[in-house]
N, C-alpha and C positions, 0 to 999 in steps of 0.2 A: 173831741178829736174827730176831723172828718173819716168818712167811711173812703177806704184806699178800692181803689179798682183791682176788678179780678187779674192772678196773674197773667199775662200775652200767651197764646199756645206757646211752645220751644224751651219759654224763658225758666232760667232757674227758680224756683219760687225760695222763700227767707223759713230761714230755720221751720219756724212755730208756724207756716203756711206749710210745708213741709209733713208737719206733725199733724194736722189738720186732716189733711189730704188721707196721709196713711190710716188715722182713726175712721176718717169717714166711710172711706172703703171697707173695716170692716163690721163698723156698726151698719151700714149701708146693706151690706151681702146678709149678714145676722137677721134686720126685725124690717129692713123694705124704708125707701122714704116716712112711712105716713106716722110708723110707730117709733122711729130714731129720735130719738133726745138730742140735741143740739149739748146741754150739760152732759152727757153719757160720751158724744166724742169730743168733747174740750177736758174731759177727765181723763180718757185715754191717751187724749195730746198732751197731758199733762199744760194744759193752754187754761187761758181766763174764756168765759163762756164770751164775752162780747169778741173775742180776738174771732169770732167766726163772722158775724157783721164787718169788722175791718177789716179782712182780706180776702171776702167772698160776696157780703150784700146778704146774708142770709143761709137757711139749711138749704132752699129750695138752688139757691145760684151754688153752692158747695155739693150738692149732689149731682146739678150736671157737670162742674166741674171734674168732678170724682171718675163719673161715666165717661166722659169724653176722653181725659188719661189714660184710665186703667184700659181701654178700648185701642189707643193709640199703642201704650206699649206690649199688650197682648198679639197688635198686628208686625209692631216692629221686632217684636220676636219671633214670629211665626208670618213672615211675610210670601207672599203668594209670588211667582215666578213671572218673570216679562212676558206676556203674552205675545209680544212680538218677537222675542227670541228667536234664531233659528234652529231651536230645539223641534225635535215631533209634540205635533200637538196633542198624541198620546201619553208623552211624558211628562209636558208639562201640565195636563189633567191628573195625572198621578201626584207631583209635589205640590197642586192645586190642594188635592183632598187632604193631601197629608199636612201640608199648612190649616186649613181650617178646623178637621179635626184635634190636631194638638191643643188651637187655641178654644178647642171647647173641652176638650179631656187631660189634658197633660197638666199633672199635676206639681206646678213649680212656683215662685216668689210672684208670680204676673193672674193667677190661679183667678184672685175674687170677681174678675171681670165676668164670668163665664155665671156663677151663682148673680151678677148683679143684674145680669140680662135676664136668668130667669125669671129674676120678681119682676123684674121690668114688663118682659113679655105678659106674665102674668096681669098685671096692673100698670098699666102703660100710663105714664105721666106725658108733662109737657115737655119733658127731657128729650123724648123722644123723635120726634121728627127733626130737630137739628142733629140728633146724634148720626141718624140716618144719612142724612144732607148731605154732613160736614163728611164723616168716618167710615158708613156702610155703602153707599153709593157706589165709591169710588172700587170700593174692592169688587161688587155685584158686579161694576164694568169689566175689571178685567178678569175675573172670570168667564163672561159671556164673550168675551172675544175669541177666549179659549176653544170655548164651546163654539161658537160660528166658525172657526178655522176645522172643526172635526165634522160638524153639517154638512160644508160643502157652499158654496157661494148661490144655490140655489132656494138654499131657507130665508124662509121672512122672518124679521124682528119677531113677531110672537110666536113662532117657533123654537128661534133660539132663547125668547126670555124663558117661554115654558120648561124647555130643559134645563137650562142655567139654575132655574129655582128647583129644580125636580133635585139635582145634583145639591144643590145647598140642602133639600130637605134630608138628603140620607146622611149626611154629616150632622146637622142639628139633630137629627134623631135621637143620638145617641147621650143626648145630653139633654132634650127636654123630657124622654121615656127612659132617663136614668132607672127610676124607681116602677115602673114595668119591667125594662129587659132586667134588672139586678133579681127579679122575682122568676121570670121565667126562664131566662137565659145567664144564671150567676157569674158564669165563666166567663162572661165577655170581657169586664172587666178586672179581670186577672192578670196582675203583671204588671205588662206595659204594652194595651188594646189596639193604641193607634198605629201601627204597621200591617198591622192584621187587618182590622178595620179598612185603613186604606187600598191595601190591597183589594180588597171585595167591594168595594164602593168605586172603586174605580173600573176592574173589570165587570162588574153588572151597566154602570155609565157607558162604561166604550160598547159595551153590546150593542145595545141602546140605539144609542148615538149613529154605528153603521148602520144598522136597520132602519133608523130613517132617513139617513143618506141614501142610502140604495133605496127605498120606497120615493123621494124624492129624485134620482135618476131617471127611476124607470118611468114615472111618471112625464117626466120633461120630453122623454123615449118614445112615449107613446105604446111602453109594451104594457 
């Protein structure tokens, strides 16, 4: 039987492609591409082990398949605010943070994407750079637009990229020093963290952020 093409982004995939997908995500989060059993998630799928070559090409094309999903509907659940909005661009820096820390702490059905990044990060395959490309690019964009409308039209690109990443790193923080802050700071994650969280990541940002607007003014100022 020839080997069927991966399913198209959008498209609904068939039952046992389906079943596939969900095993792999969590054999995937579990033991990391390199130690995942191909028979361990066709057992979970309750699947025949070859049904992974017919509707993936392999663990390696089902593993970015797996990432590039779980990644899409962890942003389509937690989607970041039009940056062109005629909201304040203080506010929408605020459901900025609080969109990205959800999809790194909020723990709900869309959850494993957050553990698959860290082994990722940790061990970075070939998955990688299209995940980037295709999925993180675009959100990096419009967060930085955010961020250049609260600059001021006087920042240069590596300005605003510097902060842009500086703002993504206090969000990721709290998810790749899980296992630091859980040791020194227990409490943080108590509850339900990301309101909290975003609240303080955002007023630490906006400090930030005026301060080098106004250093940036005054500059232009000549004072």
């Amino acid at each position: 039987m020839p080997r069927k093409t991966p399913e198209s982004p959008g498209a609904a995939p068939e039952p046992t492609a389906e079943a596939l997908l969900a095993a792999a995500a969590e054999v995937f989060a579990e033991k990391g591409l390199q130690l995942a059993r191909v028979r361990d998630i066709a057992t979970r799928a309750g699947a025949n082990v070859a049904a992974i070559s017919y509707h993936f090409g392999g663990k390696h094309a089902l593993y970015r398949e797996v990432l590039n999903r779980q990644a899409k509907a962890r942003i389509g659940r937690y989607p970041l605010p039009d940056a062109t909005a005629e909201a304040q661009p203080e506010a929408l820096l605020g459901a900025a943070v609080q969109a990205l820390l959800s999809r790194f702490l909020a723990e709900d059905g869309s959850a494993l994407v957050a553990r698959l990044m860290v082994r990722e990060m940790a061990a970075p395959t070939a998955a990688l750079a299209p995940l980037i490309e295709e999925v993180v690019r675009p959100q990096y964009r419009a967060l930085s637009l955010i961020v250049a409308r609260l600059l001021g039209s006087r920042a240069d690109a590596g300005l605003v990229q510097r902060a842009t990443l500086s703002v993504i790193s206090q969000c990721i923080f709290y998810l790749f020093a899980r296992p630091l802050v859980s040791i020194l700071a227990p409490q943080t994650y108590d509850g339900h963290p990301v309101p909290e969280l975003a609240a303080h990541i955002t007023q630490f940002s906006l400090a930030a952020l005026r301060a080098l607007q106004k250093q940036l003014e005054e500059s232009a100022d000549g004072t």
